[in-house]
Structure formats: structure tokens, C-alpha cells
C-alpha positions as a LaTeX table, in Angstrom:
\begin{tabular}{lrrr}
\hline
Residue & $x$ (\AA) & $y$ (\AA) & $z$ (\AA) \\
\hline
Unk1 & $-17.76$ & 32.92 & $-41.53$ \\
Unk2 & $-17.79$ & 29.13 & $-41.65$ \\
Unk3 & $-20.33$ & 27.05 & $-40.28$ \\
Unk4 & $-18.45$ & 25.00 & $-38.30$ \\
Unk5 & $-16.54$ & 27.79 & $-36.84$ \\
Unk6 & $-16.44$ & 28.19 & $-32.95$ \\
Unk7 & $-16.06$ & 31.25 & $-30.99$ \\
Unk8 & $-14.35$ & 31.13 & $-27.82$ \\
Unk9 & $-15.84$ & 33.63 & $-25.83$ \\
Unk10 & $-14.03$ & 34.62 & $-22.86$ \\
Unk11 & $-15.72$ & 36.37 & $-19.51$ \\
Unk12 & $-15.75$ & 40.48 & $-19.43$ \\
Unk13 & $-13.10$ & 41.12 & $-16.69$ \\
Unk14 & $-13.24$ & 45.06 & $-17.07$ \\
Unk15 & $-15.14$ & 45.34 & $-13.18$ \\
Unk16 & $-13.29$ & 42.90 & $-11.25$ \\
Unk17 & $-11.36$ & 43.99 & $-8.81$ \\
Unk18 & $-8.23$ & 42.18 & $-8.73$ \\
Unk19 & $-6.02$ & 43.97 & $-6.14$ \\
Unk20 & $-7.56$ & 45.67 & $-2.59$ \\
Unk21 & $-4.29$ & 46.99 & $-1.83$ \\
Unk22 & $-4.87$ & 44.47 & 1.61 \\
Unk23 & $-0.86$ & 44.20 & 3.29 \\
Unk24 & 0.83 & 40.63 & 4.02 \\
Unk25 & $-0.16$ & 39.97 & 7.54 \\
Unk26 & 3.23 & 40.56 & 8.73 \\
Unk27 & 7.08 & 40.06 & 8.37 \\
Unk28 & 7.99 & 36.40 & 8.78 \\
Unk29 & 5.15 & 35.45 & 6.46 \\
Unk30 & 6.05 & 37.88 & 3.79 \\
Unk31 & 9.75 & 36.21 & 4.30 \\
Unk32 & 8.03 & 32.73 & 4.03 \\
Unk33 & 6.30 & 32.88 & 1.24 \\
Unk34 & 9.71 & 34.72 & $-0.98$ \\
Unk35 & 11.52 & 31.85 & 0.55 \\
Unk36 & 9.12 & 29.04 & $-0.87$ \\
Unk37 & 8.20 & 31.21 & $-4.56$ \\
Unk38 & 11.97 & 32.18 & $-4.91$ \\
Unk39 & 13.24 & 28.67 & $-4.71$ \\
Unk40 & 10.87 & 27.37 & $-7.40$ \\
Unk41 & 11.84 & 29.81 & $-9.74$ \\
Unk42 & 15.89 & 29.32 & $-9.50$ \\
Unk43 & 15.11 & 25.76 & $-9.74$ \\
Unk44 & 13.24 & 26.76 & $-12.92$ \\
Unk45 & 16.56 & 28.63 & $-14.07$ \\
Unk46 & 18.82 & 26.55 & $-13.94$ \\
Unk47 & 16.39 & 23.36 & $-15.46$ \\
Unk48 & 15.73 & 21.56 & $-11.99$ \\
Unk49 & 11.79 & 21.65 & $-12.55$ \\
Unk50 & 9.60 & 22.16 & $-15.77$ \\
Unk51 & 7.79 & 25.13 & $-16.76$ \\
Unk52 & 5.61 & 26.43 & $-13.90$ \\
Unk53 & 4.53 & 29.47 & $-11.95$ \\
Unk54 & 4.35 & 30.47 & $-8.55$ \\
Unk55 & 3.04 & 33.93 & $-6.89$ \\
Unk56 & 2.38 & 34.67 & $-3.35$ \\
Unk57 & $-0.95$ & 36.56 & $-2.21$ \\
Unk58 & $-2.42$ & 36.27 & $-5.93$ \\
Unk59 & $-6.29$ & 35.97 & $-6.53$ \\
Unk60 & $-7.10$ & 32.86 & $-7.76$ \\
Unk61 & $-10.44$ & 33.70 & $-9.83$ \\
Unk62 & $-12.78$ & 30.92 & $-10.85$ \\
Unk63 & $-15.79$ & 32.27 & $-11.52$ \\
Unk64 & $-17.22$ & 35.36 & $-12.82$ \\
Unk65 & $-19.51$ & 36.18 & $-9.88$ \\
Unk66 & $-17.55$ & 34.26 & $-7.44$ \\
Unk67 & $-15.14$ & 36.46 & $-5.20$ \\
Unk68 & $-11.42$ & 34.98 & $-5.35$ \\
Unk69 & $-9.51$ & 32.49 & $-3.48$ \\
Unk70 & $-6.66$ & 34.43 & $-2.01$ \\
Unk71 & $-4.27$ & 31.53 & $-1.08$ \\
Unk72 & $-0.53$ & 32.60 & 0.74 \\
Unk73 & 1.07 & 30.58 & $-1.96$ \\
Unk74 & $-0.05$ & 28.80 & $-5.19$ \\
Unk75 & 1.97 & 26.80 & $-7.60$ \\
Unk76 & 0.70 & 25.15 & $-11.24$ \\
Unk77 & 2.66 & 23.41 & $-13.04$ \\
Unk78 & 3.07 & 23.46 & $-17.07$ \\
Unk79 & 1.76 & 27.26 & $-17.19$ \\
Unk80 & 3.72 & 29.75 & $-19.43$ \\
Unk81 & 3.09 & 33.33 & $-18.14$ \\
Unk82 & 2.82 & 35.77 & $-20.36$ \\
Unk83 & 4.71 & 38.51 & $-19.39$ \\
Unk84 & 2.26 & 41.67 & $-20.99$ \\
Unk85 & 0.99 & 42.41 & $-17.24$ \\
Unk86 & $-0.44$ & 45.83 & $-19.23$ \\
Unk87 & $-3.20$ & 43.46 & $-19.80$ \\
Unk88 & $-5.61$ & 42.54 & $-16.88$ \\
Unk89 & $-6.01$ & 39.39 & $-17.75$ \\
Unk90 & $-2.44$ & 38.35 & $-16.87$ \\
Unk91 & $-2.12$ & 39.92 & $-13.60$ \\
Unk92 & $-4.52$ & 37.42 & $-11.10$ \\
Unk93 & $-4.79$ & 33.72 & $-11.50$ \\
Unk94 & $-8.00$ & 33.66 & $-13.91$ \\
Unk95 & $-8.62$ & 29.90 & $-14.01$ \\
Unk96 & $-10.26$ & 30.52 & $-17.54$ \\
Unk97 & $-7.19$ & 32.00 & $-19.18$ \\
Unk98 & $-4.55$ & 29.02 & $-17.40$ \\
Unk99 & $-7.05$ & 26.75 & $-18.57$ \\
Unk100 & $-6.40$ & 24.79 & $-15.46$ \\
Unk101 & $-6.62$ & 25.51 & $-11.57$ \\
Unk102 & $-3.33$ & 25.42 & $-9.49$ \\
Unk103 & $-1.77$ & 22.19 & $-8.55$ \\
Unk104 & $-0.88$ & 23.16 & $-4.84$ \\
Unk105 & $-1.82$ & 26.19 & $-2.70$ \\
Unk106 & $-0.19$ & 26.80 & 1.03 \\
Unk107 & $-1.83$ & 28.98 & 3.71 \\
Unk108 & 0.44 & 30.10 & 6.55 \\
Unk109 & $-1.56$ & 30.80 & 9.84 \\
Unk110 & $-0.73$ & 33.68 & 11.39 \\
Unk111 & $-3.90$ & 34.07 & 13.80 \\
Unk112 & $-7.12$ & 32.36 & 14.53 \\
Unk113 & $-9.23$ & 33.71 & 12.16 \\
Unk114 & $-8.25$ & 32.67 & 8.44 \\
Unk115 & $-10.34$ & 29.44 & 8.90 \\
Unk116 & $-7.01$ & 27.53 & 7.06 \\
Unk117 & $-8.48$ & 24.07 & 8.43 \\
Unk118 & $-12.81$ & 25.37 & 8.37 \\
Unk119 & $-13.93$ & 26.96 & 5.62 \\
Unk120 & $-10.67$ & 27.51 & 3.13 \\
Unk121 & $-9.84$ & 23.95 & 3.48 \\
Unk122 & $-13.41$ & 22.80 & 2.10 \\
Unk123 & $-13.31$ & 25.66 & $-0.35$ \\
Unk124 & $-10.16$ & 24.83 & $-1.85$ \\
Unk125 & $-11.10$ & 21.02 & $-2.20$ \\
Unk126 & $-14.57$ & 22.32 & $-3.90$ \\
Unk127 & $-12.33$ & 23.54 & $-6.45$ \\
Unk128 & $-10.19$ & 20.51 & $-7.23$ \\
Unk129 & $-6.58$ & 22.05 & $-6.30$ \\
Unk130 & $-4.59$ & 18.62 & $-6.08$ \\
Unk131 & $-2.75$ & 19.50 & $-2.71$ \\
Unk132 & $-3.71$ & 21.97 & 0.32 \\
Unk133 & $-0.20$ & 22.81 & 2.81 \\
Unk134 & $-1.17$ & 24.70 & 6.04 \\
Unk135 & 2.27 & 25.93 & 8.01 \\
Unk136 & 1.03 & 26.56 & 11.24 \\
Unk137 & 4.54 & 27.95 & 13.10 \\
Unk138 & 3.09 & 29.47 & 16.40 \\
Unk139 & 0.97 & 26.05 & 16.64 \\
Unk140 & $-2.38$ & 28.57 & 16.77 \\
Unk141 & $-5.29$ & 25.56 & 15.49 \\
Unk142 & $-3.25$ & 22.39 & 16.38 \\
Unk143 & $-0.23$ & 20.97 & 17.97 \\
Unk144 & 1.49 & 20.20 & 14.27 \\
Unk145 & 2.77 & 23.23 & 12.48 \\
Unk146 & 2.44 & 21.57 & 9.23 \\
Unk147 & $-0.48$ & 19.74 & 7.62 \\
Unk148 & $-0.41$ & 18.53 & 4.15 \\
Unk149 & $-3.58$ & 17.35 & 2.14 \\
Unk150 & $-3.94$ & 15.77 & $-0.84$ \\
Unk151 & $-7.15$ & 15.40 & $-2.77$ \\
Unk152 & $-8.99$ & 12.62 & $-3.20$ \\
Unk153 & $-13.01$ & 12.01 & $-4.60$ \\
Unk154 & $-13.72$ & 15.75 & $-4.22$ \\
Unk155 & $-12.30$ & 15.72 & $-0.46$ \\
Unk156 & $-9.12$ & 16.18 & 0.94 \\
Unk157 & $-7.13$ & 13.63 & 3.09 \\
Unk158 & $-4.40$ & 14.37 & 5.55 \\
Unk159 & $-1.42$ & 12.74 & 4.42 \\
Unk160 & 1.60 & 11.73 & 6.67 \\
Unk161 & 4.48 & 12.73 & 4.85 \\
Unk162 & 5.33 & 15.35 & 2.75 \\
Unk163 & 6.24 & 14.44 & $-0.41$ \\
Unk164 & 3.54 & 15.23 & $-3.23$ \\
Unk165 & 3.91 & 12.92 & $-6.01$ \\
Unk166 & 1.28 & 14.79 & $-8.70$ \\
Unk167 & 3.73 & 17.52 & $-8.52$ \\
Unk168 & 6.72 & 15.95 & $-7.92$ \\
Unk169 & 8.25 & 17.85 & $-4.90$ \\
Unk170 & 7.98 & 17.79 & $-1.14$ \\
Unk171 & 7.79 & 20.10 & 1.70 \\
Unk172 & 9.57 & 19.63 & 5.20 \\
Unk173 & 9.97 & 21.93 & 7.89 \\
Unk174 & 13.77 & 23.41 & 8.26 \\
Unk175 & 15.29 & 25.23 & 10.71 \\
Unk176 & 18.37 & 27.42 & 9.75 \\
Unk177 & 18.56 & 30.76 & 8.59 \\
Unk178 & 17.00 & 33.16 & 5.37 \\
Unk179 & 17.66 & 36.46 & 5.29 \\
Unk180 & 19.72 & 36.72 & 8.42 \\
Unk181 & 17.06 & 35.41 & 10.44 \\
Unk182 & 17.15 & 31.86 & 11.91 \\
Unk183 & 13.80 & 30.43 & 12.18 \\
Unk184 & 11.73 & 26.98 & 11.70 \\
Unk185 & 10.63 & 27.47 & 7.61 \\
Unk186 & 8.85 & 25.70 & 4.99 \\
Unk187 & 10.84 & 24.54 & 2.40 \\
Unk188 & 10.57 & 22.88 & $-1.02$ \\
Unk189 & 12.35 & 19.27 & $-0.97$ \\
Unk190 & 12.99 & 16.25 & $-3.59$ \\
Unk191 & 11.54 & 12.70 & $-2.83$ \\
Unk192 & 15.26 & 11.96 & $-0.75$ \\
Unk193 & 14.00 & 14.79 & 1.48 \\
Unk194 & 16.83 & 16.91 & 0.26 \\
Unk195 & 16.17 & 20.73 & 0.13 \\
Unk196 & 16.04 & 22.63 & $-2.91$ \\
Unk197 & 18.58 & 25.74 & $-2.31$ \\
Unk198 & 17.80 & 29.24 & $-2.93$ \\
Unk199 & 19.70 & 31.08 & $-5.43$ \\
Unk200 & 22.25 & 32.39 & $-2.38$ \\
Unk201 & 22.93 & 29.02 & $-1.26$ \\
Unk202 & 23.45 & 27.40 & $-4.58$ \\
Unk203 & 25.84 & 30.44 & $-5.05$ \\
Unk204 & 27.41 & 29.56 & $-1.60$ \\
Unk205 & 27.66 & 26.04 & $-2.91$ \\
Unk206 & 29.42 & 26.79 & $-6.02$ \\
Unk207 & 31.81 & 28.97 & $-4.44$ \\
Unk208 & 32.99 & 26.46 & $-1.68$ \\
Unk209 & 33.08 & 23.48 & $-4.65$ \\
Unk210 & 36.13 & 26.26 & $-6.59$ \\
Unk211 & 37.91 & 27.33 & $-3.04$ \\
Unk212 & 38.09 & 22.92 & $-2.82$ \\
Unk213 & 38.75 & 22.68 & $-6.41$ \\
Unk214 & 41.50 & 25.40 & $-5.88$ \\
Unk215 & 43.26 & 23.93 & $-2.72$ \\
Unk216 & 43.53 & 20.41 & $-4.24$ \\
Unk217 & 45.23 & 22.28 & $-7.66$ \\
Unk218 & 47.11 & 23.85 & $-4.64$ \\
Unk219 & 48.28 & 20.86 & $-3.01$ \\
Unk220 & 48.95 & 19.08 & $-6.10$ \\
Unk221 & 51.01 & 21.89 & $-7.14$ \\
Unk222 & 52.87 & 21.64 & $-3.79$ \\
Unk223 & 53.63 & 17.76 & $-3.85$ \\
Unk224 & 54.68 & 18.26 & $-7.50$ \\
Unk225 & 57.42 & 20.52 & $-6.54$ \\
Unk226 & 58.30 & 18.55 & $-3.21$ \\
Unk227 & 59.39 & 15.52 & $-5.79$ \\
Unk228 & 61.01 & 17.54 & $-7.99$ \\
Unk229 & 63.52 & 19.08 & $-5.20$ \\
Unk230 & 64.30 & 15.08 & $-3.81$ \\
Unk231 & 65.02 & 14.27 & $-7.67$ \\
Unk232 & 67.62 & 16.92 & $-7.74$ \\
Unk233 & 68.97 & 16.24 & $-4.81$ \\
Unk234 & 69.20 & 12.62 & $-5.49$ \\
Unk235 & 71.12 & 14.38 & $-8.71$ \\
Unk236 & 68.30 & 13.43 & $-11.20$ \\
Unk237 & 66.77 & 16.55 & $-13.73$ \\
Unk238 & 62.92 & 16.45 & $-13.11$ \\
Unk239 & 62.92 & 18.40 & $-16.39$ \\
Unk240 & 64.87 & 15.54 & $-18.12$ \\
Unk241 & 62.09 & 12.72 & $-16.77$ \\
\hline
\end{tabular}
């Protein structure tokens, strides 16, 4: 072996536990988080936003002996996953093997005792995660039912808008309907406050833009043959013209 050679050794995983088999805590936040983690990816699809990755109720691990951060939602950008999930490594956020820590985690309150603005909000600053989002919709720790920190010296800082620069997207509160269900949600947003659509809308979208597309060919079609029947009957051949 060379001299100069360096071994990168990498922690033994073998006796983590990485799933507890723990449920979401119920519907509307299972709902919330495939709204927020579904959007992200189509955006992904169709070459919106770089390369990232985005999981809902995922471990994030960042130290051997140190039990996981279990956020509702985390998103890092630049990551490329590697799809072998047959190896352990790839299936919970092991900050060693990203190499980095997420950009953005969101916690969605859905009683008093997940300590989203006590201990997970200290916690999550500790470990340098650029942005902290707590959607509070039954208003259970405070009257706003969104918070957004951003991190700054080791310590977060409420901000007072929603748009997160380091990761270049924003998150507003919505109210409309996902899934048949009309609620206030959390949704991703671009720096004009415009939402990012989820695969069903932008489907929706694009078939609206052809039934438009279709009745202008329509009504094109329609005036076209109008003038042709006044040119014939002011004796003139439309063909001829």
C-alpha cells in the first residue's frame, strides 16, 4: 500500500435501528407532508429545481451514539440518492454518507408535546440545518400557524417572510384543496410567492392550455369559413384568392 494512502473509514451501522415501525400521527399530516415532498420531486422532473431529495418521517443520523433527529419533513439540496435501498446505508439520512446535513427540515404540530419550538428547535440549530419551518394548523403553541427560522451564528432567528434564499424556495400557507379535501396547507412557493403545482395540477394546467389552444383553432376555423361564404356570395372564388 502507499504511504500516502488514506483510508476512509466509515462508522459500523449493522446495530442501529433505523425504523421503530412508530405511525404518522394522523391523517392530515400524513397528507401534508406528500403534499410538500411530492411537489419537490415533480418540480425535479420536469427541471424546475436541481438535484435534491426530500423524505417525510426519515431519521436524520448524525452521530454514531447519538439517537436520530426524526424531523416531519427534510429537504437537501445537491444530494444524488442512490437507489440500492438493499443496503442500510441508503435507507435513513446518515449525515456521514450525504456528506452534508439537510438544508431545511419542517415539523408539523399536531399536539403539545413534540417540543417543535423547546427542545427540537435548539436541537436542530445545534446541528447547523440552514432553515427550521414549524406549521402549527390548530394554533396548539402560538397564535401563528407558521414559523420560519433561519440560522444564523449557531442560533436560529425568526424570520418574517417566507422565502428562504440558501435554498431558493419559499413556503406560504394556502387554502384550497389536495386530495379532495379543502384545508389551510403548507406549500412550496418561488420568490413571486407563486405556488409550485403538484403533478395533478400541472396536468390540470396543461389540459386547460390545449381545450384554449383548441377553441381558438376552433374559432379561427369558424371565421375562416364565415369569409369565405360572403366572398362567394359577393361572386368571388375564395379558392381562386
Amino acid at each position: 500500500m502507499p504511504e500516502n494512502t488514506v483510508l476512509e473509514v466509515l462508522p459500523d451501522i449493522s446495530e442501529i435501528a433505523i425504523e421503530d415501525g412508530t405511525p404518522v400521527n394522523n391523517i392530515f399530516s400524513e397528507k401534508q407532508q406528500r403534499l410538500l415532498t411530492e411537489v419537490l420531486f415533480t418540480a425535479t422532473q420536469v427541471g424546475e429545481l436541481p438535484a435534491l431529495f426530500a423524505a417525510a418521517n426519515v431519521g436524520i443520523f448524525y452521530g454514531l451514539h447519538q439517537p436520530p433527529l426524526v424531523p416531519d419533513v427534510l429537504l437537501a439540496l445537491d444530494i444524488t440518492l442512490t437507489l440500492d435501498f438493499r443496503r442500510k446505508a441508503n435507507r435513513s439520512y446518515f449525515v456521514w454518507e450525504f456528506g452534508k446535513v439537510p438544508d431545511l427540515v419542517i415539523e408539523i404540530v399536531s399536539n403539545r408535546e413534540g417540543n417543535e419550538l423547546g427542545s427540537k428547535l435548539s436541537d436542530y440549530a445545534r446541528l447547523g440545518i440552514a432553515y427550521y419551518v414549524v406549521f402549527d394548523p390548530l394554533r396548539l403553541l402560538s397564535s401563528s400557524p407558521l414559523k420560519v427560522y433561519e440560522l444564523h451564528v449557531g442560533a436560529y432567528q425568526e424570520r418574517n417572510d417566507g422565502w428562504l434564499e440558501r435554498v431558493n424556495l419559499g413556503v406560504k400557507l394556502w387554502e384550497g384543496k389536495f386530495e379532495e379535501h379543502t384545508e389551510t396547507w403548507l406549500r412550496w412557493c418561488n420568490e413571486r410567492g407563486e405556488l409550485l403545482p403538484t403533478g395533478l395540477e400541472r396536468a390540470e394546467y396543461e389540459k386547460q392550455r390545449a381545450e384554449r389552444e383548441q377553441q381558438r383553432a376552433t374559432s379561427a376555423e369558424a371565421k375562416s369559413s364565415r369569409l369565405a361564404e360572403h366572398l362567394r356570395s359577393l361572386g368571388i372564388d375564395p379558392d381562386t384568392l
